[in-house]
C-alpha positions as CSV (number, residue, x, y, z in Angstrom):
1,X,120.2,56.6,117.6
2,X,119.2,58.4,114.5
3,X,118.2,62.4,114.2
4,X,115.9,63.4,112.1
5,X,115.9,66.8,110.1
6,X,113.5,68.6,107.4
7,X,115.0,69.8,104.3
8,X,113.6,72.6,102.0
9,X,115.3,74.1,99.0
10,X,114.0,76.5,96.6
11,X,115.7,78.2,93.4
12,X,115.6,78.3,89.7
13,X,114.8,74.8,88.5
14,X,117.5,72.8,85.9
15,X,117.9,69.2,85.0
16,X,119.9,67.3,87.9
17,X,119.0,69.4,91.6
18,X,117.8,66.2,93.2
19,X,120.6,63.9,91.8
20,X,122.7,67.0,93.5
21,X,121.0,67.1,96.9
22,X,120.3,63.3,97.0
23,X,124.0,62.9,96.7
24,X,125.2,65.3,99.0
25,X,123.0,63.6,101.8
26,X,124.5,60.0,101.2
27,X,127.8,61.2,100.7
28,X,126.7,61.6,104.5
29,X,124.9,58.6,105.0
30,X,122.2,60.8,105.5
31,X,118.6,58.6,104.4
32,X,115.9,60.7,102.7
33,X,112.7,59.3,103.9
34,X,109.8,61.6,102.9
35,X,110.2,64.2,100.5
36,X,107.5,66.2,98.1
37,X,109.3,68.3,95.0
38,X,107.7,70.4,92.8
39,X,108.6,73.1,89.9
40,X,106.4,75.7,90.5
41,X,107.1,78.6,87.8
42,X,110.3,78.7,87.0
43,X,111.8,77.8,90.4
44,X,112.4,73.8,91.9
45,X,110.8,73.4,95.2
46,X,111.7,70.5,97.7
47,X,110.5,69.6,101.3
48,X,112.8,66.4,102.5
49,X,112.9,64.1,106.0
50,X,115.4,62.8,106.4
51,X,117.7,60.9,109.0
52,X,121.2,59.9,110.0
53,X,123.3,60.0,113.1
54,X,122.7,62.1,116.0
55,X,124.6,64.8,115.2
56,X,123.1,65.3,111.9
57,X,121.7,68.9,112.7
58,X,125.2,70.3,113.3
59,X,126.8,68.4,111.2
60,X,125.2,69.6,107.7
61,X,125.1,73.6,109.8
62,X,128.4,73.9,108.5
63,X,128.4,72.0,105.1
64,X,124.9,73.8,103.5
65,X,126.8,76.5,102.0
66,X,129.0,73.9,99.7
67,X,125.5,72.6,98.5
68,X,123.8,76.1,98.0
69,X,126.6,77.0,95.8
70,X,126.9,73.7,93.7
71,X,123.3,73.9,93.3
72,X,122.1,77.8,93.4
73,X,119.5,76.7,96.1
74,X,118.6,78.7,99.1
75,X,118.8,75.3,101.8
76,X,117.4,75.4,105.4
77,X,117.6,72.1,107.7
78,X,115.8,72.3,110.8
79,X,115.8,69.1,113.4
80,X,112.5,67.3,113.8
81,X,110.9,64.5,115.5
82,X,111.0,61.0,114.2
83,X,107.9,59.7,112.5
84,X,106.2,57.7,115.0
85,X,107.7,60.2,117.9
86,X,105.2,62.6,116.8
87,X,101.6,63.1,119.1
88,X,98.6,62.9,117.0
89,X,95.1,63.1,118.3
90,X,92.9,60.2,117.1
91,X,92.0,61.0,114.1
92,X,90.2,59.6,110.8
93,X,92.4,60.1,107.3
94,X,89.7,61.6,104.6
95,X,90.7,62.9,100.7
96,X,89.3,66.2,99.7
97,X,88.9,67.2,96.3
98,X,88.0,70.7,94.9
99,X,87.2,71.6,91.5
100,X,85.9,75.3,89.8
101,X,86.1,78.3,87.7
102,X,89.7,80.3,89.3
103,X,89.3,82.9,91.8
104,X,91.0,84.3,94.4
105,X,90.4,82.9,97.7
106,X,89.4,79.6,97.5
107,X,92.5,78.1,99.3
108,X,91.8,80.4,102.2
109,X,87.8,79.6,102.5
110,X,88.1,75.5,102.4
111,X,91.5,75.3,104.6
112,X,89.3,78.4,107.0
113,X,86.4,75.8,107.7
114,X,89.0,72.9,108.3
115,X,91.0,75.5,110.8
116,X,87.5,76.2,112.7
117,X,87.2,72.2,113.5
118,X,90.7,71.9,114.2
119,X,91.2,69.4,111.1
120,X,95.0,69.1,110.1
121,X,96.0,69.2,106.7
122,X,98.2,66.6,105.8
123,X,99.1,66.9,101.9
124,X,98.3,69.5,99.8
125,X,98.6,69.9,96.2
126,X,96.7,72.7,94.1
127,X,96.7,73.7,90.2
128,X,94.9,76.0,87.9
129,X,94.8,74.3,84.2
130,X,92.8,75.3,81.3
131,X,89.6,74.1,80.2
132,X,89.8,72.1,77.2
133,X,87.7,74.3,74.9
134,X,87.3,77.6,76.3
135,X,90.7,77.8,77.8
136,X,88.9,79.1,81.0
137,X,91.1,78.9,84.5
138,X,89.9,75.9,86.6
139,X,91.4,75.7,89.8
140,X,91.8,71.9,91.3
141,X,92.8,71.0,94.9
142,X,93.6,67.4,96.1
143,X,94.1,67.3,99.7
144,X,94.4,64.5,102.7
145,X,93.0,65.4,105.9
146,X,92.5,63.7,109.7
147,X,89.4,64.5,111.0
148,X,89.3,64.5,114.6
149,X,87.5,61.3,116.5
150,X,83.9,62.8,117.7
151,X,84.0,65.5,114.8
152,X,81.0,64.3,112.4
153,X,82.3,63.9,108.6
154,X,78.3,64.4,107.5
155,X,78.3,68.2,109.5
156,X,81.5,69.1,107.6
157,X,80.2,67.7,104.6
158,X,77.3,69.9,104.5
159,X,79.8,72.9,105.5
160,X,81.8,72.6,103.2
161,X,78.8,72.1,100.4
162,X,77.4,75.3,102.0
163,X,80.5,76.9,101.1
164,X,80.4,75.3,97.4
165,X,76.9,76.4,96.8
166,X,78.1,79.8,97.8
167,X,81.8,80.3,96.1
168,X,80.8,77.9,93.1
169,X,82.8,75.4,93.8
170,X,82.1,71.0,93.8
171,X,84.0,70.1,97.0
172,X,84.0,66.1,97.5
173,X,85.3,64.3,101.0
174,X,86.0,60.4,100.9
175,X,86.9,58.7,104.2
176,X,90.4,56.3,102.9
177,X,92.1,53.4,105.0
178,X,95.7,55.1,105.1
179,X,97.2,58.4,103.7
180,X,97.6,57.6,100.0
């Protein structure tokens, strides 16, 4: 029976930290399954499930430290449940997309609304670029989120375009057939 186990790693990014960590875990036969990596700053970010025999918790317990030093990553490994192991409450998948002028605070008013109607967040990516020619901050968020059976899409909707009309921000929600 496998075990399952969530990875995170964090520290200064350079060419070759996932060739590093991805060989460390098969050295072990351990399988990454999942994973999301970033470099955000200066500094690699990576969130990994993964899975491998039973022991695989206590197994790596006493092996991390060879792979923080090789790599200069702070590592944590925590056990988790398997995929289809975990209870979810009937739920609809929806993409939410968020576009306007940077400010603080925009994170915490969307994900606020989404926490009042018990909506789980199941991806998350945001990013503040430059406009093209007046080099003003615009902050973007792309997000995927299950909507609880019996909560109506067209309340949230006007919530959350309440919200936009008040924060200056376009918020857009799309119902989709599977997290993509």
């Amino acid at each position: 029976m496998s075990s399952y186990i969530v990875l995170t790693a964090v520290g200064t990014d350079r060419p070759g930290l996932v060739d590093e960590i991805s060989s460390f875990l098969a050295a072990r036969k351990i399988n990454i399954e999942d994973s999301r990596m970033a470099v955000l700053g200066g500094e690699f970010a990576v969130v990994l499930l993964a899975s491998g025999a039973a022991n695989i918790v206590e197994k790596l317990g006493g092996e991390l430290g060879v792979l923080e030093k090789s790599t200069g990553l702070a590592i944590q490994v925590k056990g988790t449940l398997a995929p289809h192991q975990r209870k979810v409450a009937p739920s609809i998948p929806h993409r939410l997309a968020a576009t306007s002028m940077d400010h603080p605070g925009i994170v915490h008013e969307i994900t606020r609304i989404l926490h009042k109607r018990n909506i789980n967040i199941e991806s998350m990516e945001t990013r503040v670029s430059n406009a093209p020619l007046s080099g003003a901050p615009i902050f973007h968020m792309k997000c995927v989120i299950n909507i609880p059976v019996g909560e109506k899409a067209s309340s949230i909707r006007k919530e959350l375009e309440k919200l936009g009309d008040k924060i200056d921000i376009d918020i857009e929600i799309e119902a989709i057939e599977s997290f993509q």
